[in-house]
Each structure stands twice: as structure tokens, then as C-alpha cells.
C-alpha positions as semicolon CSV with decimal commas, in nm:
position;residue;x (nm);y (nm);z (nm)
1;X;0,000;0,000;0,000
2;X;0,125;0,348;-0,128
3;X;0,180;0,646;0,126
4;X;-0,174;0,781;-0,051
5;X;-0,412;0,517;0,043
6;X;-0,293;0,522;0,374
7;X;-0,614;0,539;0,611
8;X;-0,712;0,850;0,717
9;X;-0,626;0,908;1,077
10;X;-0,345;0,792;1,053
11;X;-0,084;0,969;1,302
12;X;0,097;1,234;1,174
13;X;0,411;1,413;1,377
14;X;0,321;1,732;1,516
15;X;0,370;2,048;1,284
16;X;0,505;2,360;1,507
17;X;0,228;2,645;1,412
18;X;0,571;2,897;1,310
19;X;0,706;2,643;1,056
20;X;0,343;2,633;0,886
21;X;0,317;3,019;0,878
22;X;0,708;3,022;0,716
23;X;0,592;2,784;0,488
24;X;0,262;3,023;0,394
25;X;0,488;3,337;0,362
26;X;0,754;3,199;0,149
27;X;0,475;3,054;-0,065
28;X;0,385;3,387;-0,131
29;X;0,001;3,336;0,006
30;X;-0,218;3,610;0,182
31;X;-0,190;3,586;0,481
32;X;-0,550;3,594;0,571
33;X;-0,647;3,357;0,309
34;X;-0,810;3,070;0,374
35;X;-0,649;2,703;0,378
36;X;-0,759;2,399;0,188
37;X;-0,608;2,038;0,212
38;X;-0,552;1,862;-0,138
39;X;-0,631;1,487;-0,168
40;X;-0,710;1,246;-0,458
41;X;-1,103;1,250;-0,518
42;X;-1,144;0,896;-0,419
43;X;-1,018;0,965;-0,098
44;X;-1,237;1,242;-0,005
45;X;-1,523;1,112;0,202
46;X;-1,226;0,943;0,446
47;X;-1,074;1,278;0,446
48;X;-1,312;1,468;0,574
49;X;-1,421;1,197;0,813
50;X;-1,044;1,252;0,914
51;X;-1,072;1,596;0,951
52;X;-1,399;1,630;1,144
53;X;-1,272;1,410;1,379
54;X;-0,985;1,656;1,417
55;X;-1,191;1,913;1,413
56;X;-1,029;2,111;1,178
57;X;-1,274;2,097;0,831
58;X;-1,414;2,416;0,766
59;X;-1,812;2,372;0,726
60;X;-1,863;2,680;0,591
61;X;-1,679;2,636;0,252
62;X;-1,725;2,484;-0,090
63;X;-1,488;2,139;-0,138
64;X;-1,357;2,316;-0,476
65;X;-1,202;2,091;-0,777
66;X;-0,810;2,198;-0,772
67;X;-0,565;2,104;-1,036
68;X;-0,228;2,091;-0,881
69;X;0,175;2,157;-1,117
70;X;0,360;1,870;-0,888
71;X;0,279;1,555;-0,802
72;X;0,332;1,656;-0,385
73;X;0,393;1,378;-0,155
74;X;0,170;1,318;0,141
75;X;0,198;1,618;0,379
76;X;0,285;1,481;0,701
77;X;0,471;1,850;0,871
78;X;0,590;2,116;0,736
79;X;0,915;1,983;0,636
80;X;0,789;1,814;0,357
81;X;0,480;2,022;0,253
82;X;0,413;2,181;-0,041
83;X;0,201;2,449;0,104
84;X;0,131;2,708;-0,192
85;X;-0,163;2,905;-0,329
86;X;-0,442;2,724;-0,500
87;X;-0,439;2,904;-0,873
88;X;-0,694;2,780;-1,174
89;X;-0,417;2,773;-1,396
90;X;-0,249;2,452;-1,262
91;X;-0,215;2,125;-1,452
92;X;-0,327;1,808;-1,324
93;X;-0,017;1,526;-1,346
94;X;-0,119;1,328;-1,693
95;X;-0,297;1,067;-1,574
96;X;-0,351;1,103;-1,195
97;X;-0,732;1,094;-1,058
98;X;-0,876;1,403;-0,964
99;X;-0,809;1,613;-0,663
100;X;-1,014;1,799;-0,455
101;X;-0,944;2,083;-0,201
102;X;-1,126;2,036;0,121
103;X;-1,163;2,372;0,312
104;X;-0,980;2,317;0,682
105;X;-0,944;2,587;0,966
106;X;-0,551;2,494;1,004
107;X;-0,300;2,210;0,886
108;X;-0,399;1,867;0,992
109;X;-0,169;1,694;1,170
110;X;-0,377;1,332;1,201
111;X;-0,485;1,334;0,818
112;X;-0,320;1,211;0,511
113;X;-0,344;1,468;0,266
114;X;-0,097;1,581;-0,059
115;X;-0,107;1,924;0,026
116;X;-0,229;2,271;0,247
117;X;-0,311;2,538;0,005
118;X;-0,423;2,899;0,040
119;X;-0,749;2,962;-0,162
120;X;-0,745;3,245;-0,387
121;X;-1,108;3,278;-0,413
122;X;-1,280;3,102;-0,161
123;X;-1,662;3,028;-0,226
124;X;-1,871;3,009;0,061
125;X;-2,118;2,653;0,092
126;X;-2,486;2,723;0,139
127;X;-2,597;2,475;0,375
128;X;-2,987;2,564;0,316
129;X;-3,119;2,345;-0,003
130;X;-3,418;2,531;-0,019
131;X;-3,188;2,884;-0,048
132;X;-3,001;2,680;-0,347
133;X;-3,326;2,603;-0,536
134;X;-3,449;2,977;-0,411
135;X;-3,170;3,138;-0,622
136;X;-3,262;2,871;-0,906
137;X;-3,618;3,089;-0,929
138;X;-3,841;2,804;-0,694
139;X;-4,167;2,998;-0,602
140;X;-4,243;2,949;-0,228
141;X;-4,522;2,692;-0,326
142;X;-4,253;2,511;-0,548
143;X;-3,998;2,518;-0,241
144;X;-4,285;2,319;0,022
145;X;-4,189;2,025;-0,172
146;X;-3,785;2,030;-0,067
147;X;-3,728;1,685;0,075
148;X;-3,611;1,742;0,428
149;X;-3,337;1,464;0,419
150;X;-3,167;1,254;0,181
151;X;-2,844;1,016;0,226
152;X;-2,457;1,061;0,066
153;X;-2,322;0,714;0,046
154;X;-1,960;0,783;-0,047
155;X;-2,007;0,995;-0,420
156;X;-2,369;0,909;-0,461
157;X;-2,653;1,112;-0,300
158;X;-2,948;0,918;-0,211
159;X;-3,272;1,094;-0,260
160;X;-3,676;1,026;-0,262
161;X;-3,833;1,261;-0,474
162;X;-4,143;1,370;-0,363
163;X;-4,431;1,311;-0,586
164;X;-4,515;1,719;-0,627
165;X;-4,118;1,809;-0,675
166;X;-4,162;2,059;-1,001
167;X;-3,801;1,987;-1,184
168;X;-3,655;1,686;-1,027
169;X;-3,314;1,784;-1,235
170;X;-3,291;2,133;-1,095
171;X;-3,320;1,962;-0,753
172;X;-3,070;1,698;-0,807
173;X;-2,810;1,953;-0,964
174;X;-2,884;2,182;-0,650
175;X;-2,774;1,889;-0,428
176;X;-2,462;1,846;-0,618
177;X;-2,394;2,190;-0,538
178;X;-2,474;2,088;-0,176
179;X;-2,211;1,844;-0,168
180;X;-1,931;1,912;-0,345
181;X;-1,763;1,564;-0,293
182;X;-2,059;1,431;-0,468
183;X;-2,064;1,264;-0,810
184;X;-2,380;1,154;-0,890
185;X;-2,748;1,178;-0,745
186;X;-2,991;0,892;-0,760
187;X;-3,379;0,913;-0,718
188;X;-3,454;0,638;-0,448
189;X;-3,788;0,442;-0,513
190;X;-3,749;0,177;-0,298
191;X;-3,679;-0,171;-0,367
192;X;-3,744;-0,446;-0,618
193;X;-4,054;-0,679;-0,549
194;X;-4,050;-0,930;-0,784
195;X;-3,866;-1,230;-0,879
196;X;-3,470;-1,228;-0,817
197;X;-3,426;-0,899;-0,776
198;X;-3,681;-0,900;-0,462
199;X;-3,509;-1,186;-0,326
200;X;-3,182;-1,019;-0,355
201;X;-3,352;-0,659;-0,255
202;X;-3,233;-0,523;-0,529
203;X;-3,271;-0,117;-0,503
204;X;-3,473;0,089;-0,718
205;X;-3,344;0,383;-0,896
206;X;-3,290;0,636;-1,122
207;X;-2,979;0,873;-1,209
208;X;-3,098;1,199;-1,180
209;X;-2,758;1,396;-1,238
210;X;-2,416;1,390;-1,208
211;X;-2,186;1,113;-1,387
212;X;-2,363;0,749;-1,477
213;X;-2,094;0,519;-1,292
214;X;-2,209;0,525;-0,934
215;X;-1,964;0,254;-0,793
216;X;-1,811;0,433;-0,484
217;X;-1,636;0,354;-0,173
218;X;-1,842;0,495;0,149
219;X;-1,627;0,485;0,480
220;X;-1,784;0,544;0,861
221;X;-1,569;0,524;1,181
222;X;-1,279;0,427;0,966
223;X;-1,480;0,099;0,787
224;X;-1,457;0,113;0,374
225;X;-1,768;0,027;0,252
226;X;-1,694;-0,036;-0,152
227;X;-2,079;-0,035;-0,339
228;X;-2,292;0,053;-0,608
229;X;-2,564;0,204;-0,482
230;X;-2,769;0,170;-0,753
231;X;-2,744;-0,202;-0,770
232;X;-2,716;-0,313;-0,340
233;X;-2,899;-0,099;-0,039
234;X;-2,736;0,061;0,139
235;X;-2,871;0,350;0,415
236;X;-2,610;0,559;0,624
237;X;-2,934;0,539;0,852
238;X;-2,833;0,260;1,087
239;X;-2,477;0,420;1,119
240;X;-2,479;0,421;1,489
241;X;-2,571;0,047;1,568
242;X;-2,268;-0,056;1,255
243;X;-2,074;0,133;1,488
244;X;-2,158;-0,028;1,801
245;X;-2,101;-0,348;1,675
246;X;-1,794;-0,265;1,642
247;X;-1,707;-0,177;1,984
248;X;-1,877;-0,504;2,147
249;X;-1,676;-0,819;2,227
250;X;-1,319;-0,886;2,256
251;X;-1,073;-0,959;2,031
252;X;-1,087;-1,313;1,872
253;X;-1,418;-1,409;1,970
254;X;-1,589;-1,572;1,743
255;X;-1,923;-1,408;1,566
256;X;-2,179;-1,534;1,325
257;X;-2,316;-1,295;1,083
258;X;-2,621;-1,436;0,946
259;X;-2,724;-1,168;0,693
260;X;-2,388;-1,051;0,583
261;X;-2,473;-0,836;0,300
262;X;-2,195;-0,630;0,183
263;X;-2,061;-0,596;0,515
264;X;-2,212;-0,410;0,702
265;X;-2,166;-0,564;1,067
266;X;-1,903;-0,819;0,985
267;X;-1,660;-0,546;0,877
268;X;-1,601;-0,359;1,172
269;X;-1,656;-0,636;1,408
270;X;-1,338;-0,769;1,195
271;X;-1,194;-0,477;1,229
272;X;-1,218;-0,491;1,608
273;X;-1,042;-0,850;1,596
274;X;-1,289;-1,085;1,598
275;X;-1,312;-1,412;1,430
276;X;-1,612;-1,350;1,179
277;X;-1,803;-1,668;0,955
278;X;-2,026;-1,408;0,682
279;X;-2,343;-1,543;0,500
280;X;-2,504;-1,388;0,246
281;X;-2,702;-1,485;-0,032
282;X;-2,698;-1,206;-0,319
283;X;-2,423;-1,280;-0,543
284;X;-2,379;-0,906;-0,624
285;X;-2,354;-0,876;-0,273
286;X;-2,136;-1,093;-0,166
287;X;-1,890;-0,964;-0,436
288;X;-1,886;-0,662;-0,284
289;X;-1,847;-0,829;0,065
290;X;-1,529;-1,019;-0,052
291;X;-1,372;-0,687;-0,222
292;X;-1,465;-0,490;0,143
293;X;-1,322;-0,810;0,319
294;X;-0,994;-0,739;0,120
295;X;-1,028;-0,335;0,120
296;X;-1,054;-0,322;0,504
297;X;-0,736;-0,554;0,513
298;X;-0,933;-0,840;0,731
299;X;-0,926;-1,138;0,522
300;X;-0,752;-1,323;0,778
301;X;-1,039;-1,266;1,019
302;X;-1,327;-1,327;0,785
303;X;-1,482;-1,684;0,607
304;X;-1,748;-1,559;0,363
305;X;-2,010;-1,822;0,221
306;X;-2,249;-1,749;-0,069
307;X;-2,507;-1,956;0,103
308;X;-2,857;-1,943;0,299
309;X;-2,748;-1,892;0,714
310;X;-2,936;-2,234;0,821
311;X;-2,715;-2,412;0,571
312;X;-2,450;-2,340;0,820
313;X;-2,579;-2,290;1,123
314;X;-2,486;-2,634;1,263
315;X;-2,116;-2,602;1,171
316;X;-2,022;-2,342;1,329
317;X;-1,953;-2,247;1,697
318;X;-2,043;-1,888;1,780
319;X;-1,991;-1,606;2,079
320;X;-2,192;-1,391;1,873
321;X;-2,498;-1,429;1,619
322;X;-2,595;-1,089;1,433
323;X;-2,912;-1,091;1,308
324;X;-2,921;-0,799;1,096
325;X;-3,237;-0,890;0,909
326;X;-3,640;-0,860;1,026
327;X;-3,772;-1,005;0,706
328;X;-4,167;-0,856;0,536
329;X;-4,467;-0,742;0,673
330;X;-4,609;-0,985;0,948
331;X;-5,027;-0,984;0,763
332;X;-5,115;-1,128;1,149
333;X;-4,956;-0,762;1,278
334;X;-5,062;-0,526;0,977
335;X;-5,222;-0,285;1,267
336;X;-4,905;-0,022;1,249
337;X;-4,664;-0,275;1,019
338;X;-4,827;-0,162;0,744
339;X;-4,669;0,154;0,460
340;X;-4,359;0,245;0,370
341;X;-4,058;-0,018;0,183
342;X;-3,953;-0,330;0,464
343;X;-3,647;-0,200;0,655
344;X;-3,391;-0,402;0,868
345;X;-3,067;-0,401;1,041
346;X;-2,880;-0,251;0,808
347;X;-3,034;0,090;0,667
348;X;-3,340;0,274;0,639
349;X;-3,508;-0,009;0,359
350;X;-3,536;-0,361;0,370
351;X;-3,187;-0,504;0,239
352;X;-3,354;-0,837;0,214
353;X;-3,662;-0,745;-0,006
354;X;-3,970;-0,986;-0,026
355;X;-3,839;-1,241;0,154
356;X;-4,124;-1,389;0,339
357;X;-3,956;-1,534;0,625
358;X;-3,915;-1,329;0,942
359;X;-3,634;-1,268;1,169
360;X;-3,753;-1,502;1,403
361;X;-3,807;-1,770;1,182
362;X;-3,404;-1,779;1,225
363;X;-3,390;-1,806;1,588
364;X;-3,332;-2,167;1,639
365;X;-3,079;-2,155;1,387
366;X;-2,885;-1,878;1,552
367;X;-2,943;-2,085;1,893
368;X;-2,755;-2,404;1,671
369;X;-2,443;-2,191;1,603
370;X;-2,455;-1,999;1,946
371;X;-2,219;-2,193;2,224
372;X;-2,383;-2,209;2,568
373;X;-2,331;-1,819;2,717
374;X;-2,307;-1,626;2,366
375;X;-2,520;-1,315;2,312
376;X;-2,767;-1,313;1,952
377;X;-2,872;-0,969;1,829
378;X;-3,198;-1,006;1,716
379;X;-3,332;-0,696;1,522
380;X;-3,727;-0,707;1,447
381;X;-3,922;-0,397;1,340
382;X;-4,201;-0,399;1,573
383;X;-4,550;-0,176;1,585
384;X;-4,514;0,017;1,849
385;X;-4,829;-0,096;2,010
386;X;-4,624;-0,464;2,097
387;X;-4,294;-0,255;2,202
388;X;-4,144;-0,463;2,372
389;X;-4,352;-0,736;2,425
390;X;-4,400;-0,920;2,040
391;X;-3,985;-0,952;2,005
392;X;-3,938;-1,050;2,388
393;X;-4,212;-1,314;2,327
394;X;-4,020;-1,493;2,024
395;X;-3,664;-1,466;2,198
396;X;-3,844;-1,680;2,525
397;X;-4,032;-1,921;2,299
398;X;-3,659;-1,972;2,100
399;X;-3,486;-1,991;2,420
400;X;-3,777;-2,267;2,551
401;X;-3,780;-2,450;2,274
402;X;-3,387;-2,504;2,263
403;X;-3,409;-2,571;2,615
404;X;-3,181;-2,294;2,695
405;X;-3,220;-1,963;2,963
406;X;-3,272;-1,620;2,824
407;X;-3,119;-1,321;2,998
408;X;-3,183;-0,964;2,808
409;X;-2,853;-0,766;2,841
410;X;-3,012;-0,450;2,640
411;X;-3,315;-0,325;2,451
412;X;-3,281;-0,050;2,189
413;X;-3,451;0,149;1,916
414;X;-3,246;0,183;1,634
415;X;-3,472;0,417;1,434
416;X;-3,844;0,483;1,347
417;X;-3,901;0,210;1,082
418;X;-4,192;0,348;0,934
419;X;-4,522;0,510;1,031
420;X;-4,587;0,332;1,349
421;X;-4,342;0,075;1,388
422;X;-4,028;0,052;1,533
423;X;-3,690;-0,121;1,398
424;X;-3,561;-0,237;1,724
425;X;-3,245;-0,446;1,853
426;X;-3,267;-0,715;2,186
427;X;-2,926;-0,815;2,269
428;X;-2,999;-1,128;2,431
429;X;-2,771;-1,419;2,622
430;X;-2,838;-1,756;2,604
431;X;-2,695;-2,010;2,848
């Protein structure tokens, strides 16, 4: 691995705040111009992951396309920096990918970037969509229809368009704008029903603007997430439990993830050192789950099997089941299950499609692979009117019919599923 695609956050030496401000003067930069941090396009989302955590990226600026006349090695101090004003005139070395300045308050000393760079003419980022499409000439009826939220997974933005939006172009070019480490927007409708592609929950959607290749690499809490968007779901919504999941355990233990997918759980419990066996059934996903396996640098810690979970269950010997899946609509619980696309553990919509098993149609499989003590995570979305009661009820009537002892360690709400219900998480030990 090249100096470049070292992860961001990695440590950096300390740069003395005198040697950055010789650096700026010899460059020949105002001194009261603003700085930017160079790095190779692909790189970007990590970056400013990096630099957030730093707390040093400047929210209130554009990320600006740069061209750059050297090919500058990693800045890692001031000693070797190339610390210069950003000019339109530069050229970009033949061949290299695209960079991008990203707007930063002062140097980063904990990110890998090329370069610092004063901006010559800063432009300022309007947070406020609705401004964007204001200055675009939206009427103030027009602008009631601005979606209030939409997702950026890596260089794709993720967006349902609602059904009264009056140019759905203007809207997706004014989110571009938005997000200036964006590449392409797709119009989110969902996921496939029929056939294959519901079995695989295939998404549904459309390129609205921006450039037609929407493969992209999406990173959280240091985990590199490599996906097409447009062909496997994938919501930033269930960020927080991906990241928890991480955190949980200790190193080497040994984890069953049921409903691999591209990832999404087995990465950064991998990443955390444990010993992960992956299942997953969708062959696009599971290509995706091998090149993240190899990405993240864990494929001594991971044994991914394009297979149905029960196929396995009784071969392997588990601390940890996830469960990251909650299957359809239960017909028996349509009373608040009903509306909206099937969610589950992994993201706002259901990454498993029409699958008509539920979640706890797996339980006494997870119960096989789970050795006496280990903890299952059992996700379920849940109307709220059986909170906690419906999933609590299937976890004791698992847990009796394996002839094994329940004990609920924690309950939580991962996020509002959809009008009504609840997708909710039991993390539950059986003995």
C-alpha cells in the first residue's frame, strides 16, 4: 500500500504552528487567506471523516475541484509540505485521478493529505437546499416540496423525490452543489418486489444527475464500505448500531453474521479483531463483501459463504450471532406494520426485499451456532403498540424451545421504521 491510500487518521508528527506560517509566507500566500487540504477525489469522504474528527474541516466552505503543477507527496509536517496558493491555472499530473481541495481551519496533523493550500477565491457553501433552489427561481409553493433529508453514500446522494417536486433535475443539480464531494445523485424508489431482484432486494433507482458510474467507496468510523448504490442498499441510517457493533466483544471471539450483505456488521466487528463466519445470499452482494473483506485488510479474520445462514448454522460455533435482518410485513400484525418499503438491520429499507420469512423464523438456527453463554442480536421492526412485548415473546419461545435460559442484556430502538413501527435491537444471552 502506497503512502496515498494510507487510512485516514493515521498519526501524523506534530507540525510547530511557526514552521506552517514560514511555509505560507515563502509561498507567497495572503496571509489571511483561507487554507484547503488537497487529496485524490477517491479519498475524499475518508478525508473529511479525518478531519472532522480533528476538528479542523471548515463547514462553511465549498470542497472546490483543484488542479495541482507537482505531483506533492503526502503532507505529514511542514518539512515536507508543499504548502502554496491554490491558482486555476495549474495542470493536473497526466494521468492522476482528480483532486479535490477540502476547506480546513488549520493544517492537519492526524490526516493524510498531498497538500495545504491557500485559496485564492474562496466560495462560501450554502448549507440551506431550499436557499439553493431559491436562487434557481423556486416559487415558495414550489420550495414546500424540498425533501427534508436525503443520504450521501460515499459519491452518490441518495434521494426520494417527492411526488409534487416541479423539476426533479434542478433539484438533483442543486444537491450536487450541496455536496461538493458528490458525483452523482440517484432518485430512491425503494426496492425491487418481484422475482430475483426482490429476493436479492435489489434497489430501485434512477440517475438523476451527475456522472452514470455510481460505484463508490463509502467509509464510517474508519470501515470502507466499496458499493454501487444503484445495484445493493445501502442506508447511512443505521450508522450508529454498525458502529456499536464494532465496539462489542473482545478480540478473537468468534461471531456469526447471518445476513452478511456487503458488510455491514461483519466489517467492523473484523476490524475490532474478531473471528467473523459471513453469509449472504446475493451474489452481487457478496462480491462486494469479498472486495470490502480485502479493502478493510481483514481477510484473515473473515470466512465468507455465498449460502442461505441455516445451511450453516450447525457447523459453526459462535460467541456472537448478528441478526441484521427482520424479514416482510407480518399480515397477522398489519395494525401499524403496514406503509412504507420493509427496513432491517442494516439501513433505512429492507436489504432483504420480499423475503417472506421473518427474523424469528431464524432463531433456532442462531441458537444451533450460538455456544452455551453467547449473546444473539436479534433486530425485528415492531409496531409500536407490541414494544417490547412481540420480540421479547419470540426470543423466550426460541430460548424454551432449545431448552436454553434467556437473559436480556439490552433493549434499543435503532430508528423509526416506518409510520408506526419501530426497527428495534434485543441483545440477548443464552446459556
Amino acid at each position: 500500500m502506497s503512502e496515498d491510500e494510507n487510512p485516514a487518521g493515521s498519526p501524523l508528527p506534530d507540525t510547530p504552528a511557526e514552521d506552517v506560517d514560514d511555509a505560507l509566507e515563502q509561498a507567497g500566500a495572503a496571509p489571511d487567506a483561507p487554507l484547503a487540504a488537497v487529496v485524490e477525489k477517491p479519498r475524499a469522504e475518508t478525508a473529511i471523516e479525518s478531519l472532522r474528527a480533528e476538528g479542523v474541516y471548515d463547514d462553511s466552505r465549498r470542497v472546490r475541484e483543484t488542479r495541482v503543477q507537482s505531483e506533492a507527496k503526502p503532507w505529514g509536517g511542514a518539512s515536507d509540505s508543499k504548502t502554496r496558493e491554490q491558482t486555476e491555472t495549474d495542470a493536473t499530473p497526466a494521468g492522476g485521478p482528480e483532486r479535490l481541495a477540502l476547506p480546513v481551519l488549520e493544517p492537519p496533523t492526524e490526516t493524510r493529505v498531498l497538500e495545504v493550500v491557500r485559496q485564492l477565491d474562496p466560495e462560501p457553501r450554502n448549507p440551506d437546499l431550499e436557499a439553493l433552489l431559491a436562487d434557481r427561481g423556486w416559487s415558495d409553493e414550489a420550495l414546500e416540496s424540498v425533501p427534508g433529508s436525503w443520504a450521501v453514500v460515499g459519491s452518490v446522494i441518495l434521494v426520494t423525490v417527492p411526488t409534487d417536486c416541479p423539476d426533479e433535475t434542478a433539484l438533483a443539480e442543486a444537491l450536487l452543489e450541496l455536496h461538493g464531494e458528490a458525483d452523482s445523485v440517484l432518485a430512491d424508489e425503494g426496492i425491487a418486489n418481484d422475482g430475483d431482484a426482490g429476493t436479492y432486494r435489489e434497489p430501485r433507482t434512477r440517475l438523476l444527475a451527475g456522472q452514470r458510474d455510481t460505484e463508490t467507496i463509502h467509509t464510517e468510523h474508519g470501515t470502507q464500505y466499496g458499493l454501487d448504490p444503484a445495484r445493493v442498499m445501502f442506508s447511512p441510517g443505521n450508522q450508529a448500531e454498525r458502529a456499536r457493533m464494532g465496539e462489542l466483544g473482545d478480540s478473537d471471539e468468534r461471531v456469526f453474521d447471518m445476513f452478511a450483505g456487503i458488510g455491514y456488521f461483519t466489517l467492523p466487528m473484523a476490524r475490532a479483531g474478531a473471528q467473523v463466519t459471513a453469509t449472504e445470499i446475493n451474489p452481487t452482494a457478496f462480491r462486494y463483501l469479498l472486495e470490502n473483506v480485502m479493502l478493510n485488510d481483514v481477510g484473515d479474520r473473515v470466512d465468507a459463504y455465498m449460502t442461505d445462514c441455516r445451511e450453516l448454522a450447525s457447523e459453526v460455533d459462535a460467541d456472537r450471532v448478528v441478526m441484521g435482518y427482520y424479514g416482510s410485513a407480518d399480515e397477522a400484525d398489519s395494525a401499524g406494520d403496514e406503509g412504507g418499503p420493509e427496513g432491517d438491520g442494516n439501513g433505512n429499507t429492507n436489504e432483504h426485499g420480499t423475503r417472506t420469512d421473518e427474523a424469528h423464523d431464524f432463531l433456532a438456527d442462531a441458537l444451533e451456532a450460538l455456544v452455551p453463554g453467547g449473546v444473539v442480536h436479534y433486530h425485528e421492526a415492531t409496531p409500536e403498540p407490541r414494544l417490547w412485548e412481540r420480540p421479547l415473546e419470540r426470543l423466550e419461545a426460541a430460548g424454551d424451545a432449545a431448552d436454553r435460559e434467556l437473559e436480556v442484556l439490552e433493549k434499543r430502538r435503532v430508528k423509526s421504521h416506518s409510520a408506526g413501527v419501530e426497527h428495534v435491537v434485543i441483545d440477548a444471552r443464552f446459556e
